[in-house]
C-alpha positions as YAML, in Angstrom:
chain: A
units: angstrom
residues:
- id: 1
  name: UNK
  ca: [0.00, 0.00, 0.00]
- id: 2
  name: UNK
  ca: [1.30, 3.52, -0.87]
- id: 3
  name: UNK
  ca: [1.88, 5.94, 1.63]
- id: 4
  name: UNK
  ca: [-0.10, 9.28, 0.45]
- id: 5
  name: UNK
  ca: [1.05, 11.57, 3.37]
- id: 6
  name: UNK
  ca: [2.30, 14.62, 2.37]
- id: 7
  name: UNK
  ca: [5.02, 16.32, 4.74]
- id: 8
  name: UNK
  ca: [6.41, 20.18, 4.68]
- id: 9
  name: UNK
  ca: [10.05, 20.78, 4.08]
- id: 10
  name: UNK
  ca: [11.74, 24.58, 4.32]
- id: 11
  name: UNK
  ca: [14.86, 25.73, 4.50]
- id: 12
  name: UNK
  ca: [16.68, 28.90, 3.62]
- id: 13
  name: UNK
  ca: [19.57, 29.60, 1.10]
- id: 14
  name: UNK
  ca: [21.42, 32.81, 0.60]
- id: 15
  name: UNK
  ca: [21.71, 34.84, -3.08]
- id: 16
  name: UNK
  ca: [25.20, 36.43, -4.08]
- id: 17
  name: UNK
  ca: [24.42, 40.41, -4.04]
- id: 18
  name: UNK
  ca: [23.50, 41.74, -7.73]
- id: 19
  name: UNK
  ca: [22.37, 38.35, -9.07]
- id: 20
  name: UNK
  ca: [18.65, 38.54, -8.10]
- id: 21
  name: UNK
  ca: [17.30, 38.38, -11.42]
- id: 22
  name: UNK
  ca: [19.73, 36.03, -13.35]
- id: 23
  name: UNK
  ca: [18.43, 33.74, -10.00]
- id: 24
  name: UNK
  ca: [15.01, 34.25, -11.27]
- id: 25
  name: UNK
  ca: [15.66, 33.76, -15.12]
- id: 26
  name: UNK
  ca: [17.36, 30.33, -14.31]
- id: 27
  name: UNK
  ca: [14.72, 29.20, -12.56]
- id: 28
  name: UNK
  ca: [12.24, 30.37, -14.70]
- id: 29
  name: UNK
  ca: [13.65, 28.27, -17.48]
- id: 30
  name: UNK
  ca: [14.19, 25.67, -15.09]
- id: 31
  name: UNK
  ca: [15.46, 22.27, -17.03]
- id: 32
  name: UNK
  ca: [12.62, 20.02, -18.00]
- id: 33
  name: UNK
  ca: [15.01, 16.73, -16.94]
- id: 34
  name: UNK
  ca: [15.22, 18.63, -13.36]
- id: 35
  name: UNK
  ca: [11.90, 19.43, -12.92]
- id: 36
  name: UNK
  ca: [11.26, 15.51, -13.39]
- id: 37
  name: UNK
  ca: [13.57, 14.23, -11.28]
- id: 38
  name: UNK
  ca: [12.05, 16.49, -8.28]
- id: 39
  name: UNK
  ca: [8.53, 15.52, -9.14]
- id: 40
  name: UNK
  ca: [9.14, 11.99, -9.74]
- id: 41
  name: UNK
  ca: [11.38, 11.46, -6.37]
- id: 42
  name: UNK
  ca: [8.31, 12.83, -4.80]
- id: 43
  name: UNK
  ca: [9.00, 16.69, -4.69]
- id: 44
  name: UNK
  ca: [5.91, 18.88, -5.17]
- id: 45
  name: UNK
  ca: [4.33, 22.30, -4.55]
- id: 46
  name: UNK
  ca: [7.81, 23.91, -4.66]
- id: 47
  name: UNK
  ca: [8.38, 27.18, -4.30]
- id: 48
  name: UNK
  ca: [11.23, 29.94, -3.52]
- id: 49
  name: UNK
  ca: [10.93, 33.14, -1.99]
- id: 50
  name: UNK
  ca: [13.41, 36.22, -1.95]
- id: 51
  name: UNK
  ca: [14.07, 38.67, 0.96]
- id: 52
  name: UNK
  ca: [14.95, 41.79, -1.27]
- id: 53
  name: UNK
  ca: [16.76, 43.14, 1.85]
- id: 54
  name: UNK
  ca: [18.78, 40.66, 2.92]
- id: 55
  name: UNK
  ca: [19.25, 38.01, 0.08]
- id: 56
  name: UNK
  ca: [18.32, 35.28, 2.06]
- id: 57
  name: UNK
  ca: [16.19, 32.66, -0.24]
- id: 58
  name: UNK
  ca: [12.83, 31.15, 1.67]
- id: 59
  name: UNK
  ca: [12.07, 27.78, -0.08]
- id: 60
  name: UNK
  ca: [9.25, 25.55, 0.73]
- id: 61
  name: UNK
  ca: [8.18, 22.46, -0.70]
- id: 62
  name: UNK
  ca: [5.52, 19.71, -0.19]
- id: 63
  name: UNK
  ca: [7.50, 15.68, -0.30]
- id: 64
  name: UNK
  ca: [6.36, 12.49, 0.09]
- id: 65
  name: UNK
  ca: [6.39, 10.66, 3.45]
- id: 66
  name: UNK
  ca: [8.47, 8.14, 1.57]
- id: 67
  name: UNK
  ca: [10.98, 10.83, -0.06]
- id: 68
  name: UNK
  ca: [14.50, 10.10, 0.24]
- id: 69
  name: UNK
  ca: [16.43, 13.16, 0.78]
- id: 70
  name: UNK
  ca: [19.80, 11.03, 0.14]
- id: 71
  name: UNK
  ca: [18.71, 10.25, -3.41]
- id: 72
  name: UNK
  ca: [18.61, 14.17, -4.90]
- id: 73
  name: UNK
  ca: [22.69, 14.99, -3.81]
- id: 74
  name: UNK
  ca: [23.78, 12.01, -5.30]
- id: 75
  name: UNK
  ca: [21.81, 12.30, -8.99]
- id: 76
  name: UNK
  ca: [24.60, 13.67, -11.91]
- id: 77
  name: UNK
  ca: [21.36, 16.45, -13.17]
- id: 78
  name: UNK
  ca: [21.11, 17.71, -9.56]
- id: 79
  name: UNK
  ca: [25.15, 18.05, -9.44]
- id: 80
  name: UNK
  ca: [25.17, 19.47, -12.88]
- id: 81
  name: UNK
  ca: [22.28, 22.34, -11.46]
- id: 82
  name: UNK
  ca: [24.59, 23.41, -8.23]
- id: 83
  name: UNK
  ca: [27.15, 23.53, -10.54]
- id: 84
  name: UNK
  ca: [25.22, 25.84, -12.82]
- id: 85
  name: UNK
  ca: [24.12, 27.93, -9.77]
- id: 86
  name: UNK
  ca: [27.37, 28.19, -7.28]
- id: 87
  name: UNK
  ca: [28.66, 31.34, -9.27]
- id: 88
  name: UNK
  ca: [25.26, 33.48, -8.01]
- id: 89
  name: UNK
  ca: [24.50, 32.14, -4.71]
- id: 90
  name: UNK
  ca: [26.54, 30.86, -1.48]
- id: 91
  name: UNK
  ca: [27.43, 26.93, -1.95]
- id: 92
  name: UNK
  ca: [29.00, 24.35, -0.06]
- id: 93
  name: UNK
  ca: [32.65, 23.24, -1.45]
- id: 94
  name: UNK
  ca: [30.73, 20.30, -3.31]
- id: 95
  name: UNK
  ca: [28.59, 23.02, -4.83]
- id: 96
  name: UNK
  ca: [25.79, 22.07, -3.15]
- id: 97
  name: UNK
  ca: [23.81, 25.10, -1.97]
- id: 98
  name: UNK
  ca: [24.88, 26.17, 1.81]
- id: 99
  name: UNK
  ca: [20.85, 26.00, 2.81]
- id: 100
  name: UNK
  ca: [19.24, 25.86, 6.42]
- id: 101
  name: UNK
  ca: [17.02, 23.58, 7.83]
- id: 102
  name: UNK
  ca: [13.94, 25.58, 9.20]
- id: 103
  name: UNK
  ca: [11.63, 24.21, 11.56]
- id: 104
  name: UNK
  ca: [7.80, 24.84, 11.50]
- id: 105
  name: UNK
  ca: [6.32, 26.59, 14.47]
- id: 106
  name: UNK
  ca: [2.85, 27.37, 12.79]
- id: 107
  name: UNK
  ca: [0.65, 25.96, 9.78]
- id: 108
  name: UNK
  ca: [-3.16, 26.77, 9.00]
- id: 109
  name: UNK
  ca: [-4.90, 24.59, 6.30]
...
C-alpha cells in the first residue's frame, strides 16, 4: 500500500548580491530533466521566496512521506544544477547550496 502523506520541508539559502534576477531567469527556465527528477522522487508544490533586503532565499516544498532526501545529492542532473548555480549564490565546497534547515512553528490549512 502507498503511503499518500504529504510532509512540509523549508529551509533557507542565501543569493550572491547583484544576481537577483539572473536567479530568477534560471529558474524560470528551469530544465525540463530537473523538474522531473524532483517531481518523480516525490517533490511537489515547490516554491522559492526572496528577501529583497537581505538576500536570504525562503524555499518551501511539499514531499512524500516516503521521499529520500539522500537520493537528490547524489543524482549527476542535480550536481550538474549546483554547478550551474554556485557562481550566483553561497554553496558548499561540493557546490551544493549552503541551505538551512527551518523548523515549522505554525501551519493553518
Amino acid at each position: 500500500m502507498q503511503n499518500n502523506t504529504i510532509l512540509r520541508n523549508a529551509f533557507k539559502m542565501k543569493l550572491k548580491p547583484g544576481f537577483e534576477a539572473e536567479y530568477i531567469k534560471r529558474h524560470d527556465e528551469i530544465w525540463p530533466e530537473l523538474a522531473s527528477l524532483l517531481s518523480d522522487t516525490g517533490i511537489q508544490d515547490y516554491s522559492i521566496f526572496l528577501d529583497e533586503e537581505t538576500l536570504i532565499l525562503f524555499a518551501v516544498q511539499k514531499i512524500s512521506a516516503d521521499f529520500d532526501e539522500n537520493l537528490l545529492p547524489n543524482h549527476p542532473i542535480v550536481k550538474k544544477w549546483w554547478a550551474y548555480m554556485s557562481d550566483i549564490m553561497e554553496t558548499n565546497p561540493d557546490n551544493s547550496p549552503a541551505a538551512t534547515s527551518l523548523k515549522e512553528v505554525f501551519h493553518l490549512d
